[in-house]
C-alpha positions in Angstrom: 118.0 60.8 55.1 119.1 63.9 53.3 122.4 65.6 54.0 121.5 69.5 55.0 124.5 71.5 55.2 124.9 72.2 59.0 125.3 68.3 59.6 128.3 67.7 56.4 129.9 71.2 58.3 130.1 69.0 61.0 131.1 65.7 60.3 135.1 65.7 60.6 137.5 65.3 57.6 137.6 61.7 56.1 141.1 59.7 55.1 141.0 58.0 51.8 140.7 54.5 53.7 137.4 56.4 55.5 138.4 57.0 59.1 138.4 60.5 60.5 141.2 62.4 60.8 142.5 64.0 63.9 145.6 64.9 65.8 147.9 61.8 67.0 147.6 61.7 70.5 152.0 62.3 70.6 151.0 65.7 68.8 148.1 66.7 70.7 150.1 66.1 73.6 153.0 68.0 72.6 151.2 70.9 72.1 149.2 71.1 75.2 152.5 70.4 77.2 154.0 73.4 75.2 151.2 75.7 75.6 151.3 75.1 79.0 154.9 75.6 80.0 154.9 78.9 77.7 151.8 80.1 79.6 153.5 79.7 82.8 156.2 81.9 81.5 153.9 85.0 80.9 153.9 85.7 84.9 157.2 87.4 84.2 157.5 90.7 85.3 159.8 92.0 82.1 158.7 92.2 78.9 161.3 89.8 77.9 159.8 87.1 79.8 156.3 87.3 78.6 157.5 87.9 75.2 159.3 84.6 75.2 156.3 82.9 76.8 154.0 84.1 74.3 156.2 83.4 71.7 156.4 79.9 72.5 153.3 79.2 72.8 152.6 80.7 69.6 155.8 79.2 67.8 154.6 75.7 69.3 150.9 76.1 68.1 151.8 77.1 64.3 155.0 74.1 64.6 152.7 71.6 65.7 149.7 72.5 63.6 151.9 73.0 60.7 154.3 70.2 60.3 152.4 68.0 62.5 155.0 66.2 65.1 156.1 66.6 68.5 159.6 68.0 66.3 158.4 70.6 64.4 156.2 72.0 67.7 159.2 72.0 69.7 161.5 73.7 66.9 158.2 76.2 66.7 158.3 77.0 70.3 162.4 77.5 70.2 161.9 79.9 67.6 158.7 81.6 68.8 160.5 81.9 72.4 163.7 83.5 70.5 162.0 86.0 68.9 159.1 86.8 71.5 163.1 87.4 73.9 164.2 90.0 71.4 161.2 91.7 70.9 160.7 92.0 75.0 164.2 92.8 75.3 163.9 96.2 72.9 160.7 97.1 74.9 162.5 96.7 78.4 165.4 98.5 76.8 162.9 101.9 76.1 161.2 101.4 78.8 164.3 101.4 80.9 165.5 104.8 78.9 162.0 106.3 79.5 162.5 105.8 83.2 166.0 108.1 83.2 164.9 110.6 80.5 161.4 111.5 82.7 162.1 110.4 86.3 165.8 112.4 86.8 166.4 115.7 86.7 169.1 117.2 85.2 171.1 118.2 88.1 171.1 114.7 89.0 174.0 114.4 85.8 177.4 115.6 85.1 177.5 118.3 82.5 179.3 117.9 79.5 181.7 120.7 78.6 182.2 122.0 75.5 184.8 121.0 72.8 186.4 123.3 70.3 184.5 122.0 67.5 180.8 123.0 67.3 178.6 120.3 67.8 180.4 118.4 69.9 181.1 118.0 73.4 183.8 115.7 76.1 181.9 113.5 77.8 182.1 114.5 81.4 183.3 110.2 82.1 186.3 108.8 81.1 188.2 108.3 79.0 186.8 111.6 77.9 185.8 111.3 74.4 184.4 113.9 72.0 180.8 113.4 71.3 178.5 114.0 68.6 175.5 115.9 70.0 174.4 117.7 66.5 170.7 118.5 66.6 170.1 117.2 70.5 168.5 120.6 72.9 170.8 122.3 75.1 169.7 121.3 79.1 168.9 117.4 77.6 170.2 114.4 78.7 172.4 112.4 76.4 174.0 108.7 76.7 177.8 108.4 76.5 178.0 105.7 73.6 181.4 104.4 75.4 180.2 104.0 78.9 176.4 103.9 78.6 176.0 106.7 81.2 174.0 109.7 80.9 175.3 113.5 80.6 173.8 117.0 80.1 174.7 118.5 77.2 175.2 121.9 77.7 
């Protein structure tokens, strides 16, 4: 019988004592169990959610295909989840800003009023503090760094 190329493609990869090697069952396991609890986690309605449950899936997919063990899966599903959080949490966090910057009007905010130096302004919300708004358009909405509230700058 001669060996053609689609049927050696096939065959799986041999140890040196002969037998096939595959996944241990604990592994295989380990990452279906993973990939499932991170894929119940992307029916999050923030971006931090399903960043976190796409992360971990991914983390625990790379973890266990990398190292191998149920460990190095679940270390690869901490991190994954960790950083897939962050991410989400920066894209809530502009998606957030969008929302006041082109949903509110500007008579909806307090207007700043001017300082004596040019370029800045006192923040209409206390404790009143002078405010950097160099290069920002008159009539747009700026974020009081000490408060977290908006203002129009004048």
């Amino acid at each position: 019988m001669q060996n053609s190329p689609l049927s050696s493609a096939s065959t799986p990869a041999r140890r040196k004592d002969g037998r096939a090697r595959f996944l241990s069952l604990g592994t295989l396991l380990s990452l279906v169990t993973a990939g499932a609890m991170s894929l119940s986690l992307t029916s999050c309605d923030t971006a931090t959610g399903q960043g976190a449950g796409y992360g971990a899936a991914g983390g625990a997919i790379l973890g266990g295909l990398i190292g191998g063990s149920t460990r190095t899966a679940a270390i690869g599903a901490a991190a994954g989840a960790a950083t897939g959080a962050l991410i989400g949490s920066q894209v809530d966090a502009n998606n957030r800003d969008e929302y006041y910057y082109r949903e509110h009007h500007r008579r909806d905010f307090p207007w700043a009023r001017p300082s004596g130096r040019p370029g800045f302004v006192i923040s209409p919300y206390a404790p009143y503090y002078e405010i950097d708004v160099r290069g920002i358009p008159h009539g747009s909405l700026v974020r009081d760094p000490s408060c977290g509230r908006l203002f129009v700058k004048p």
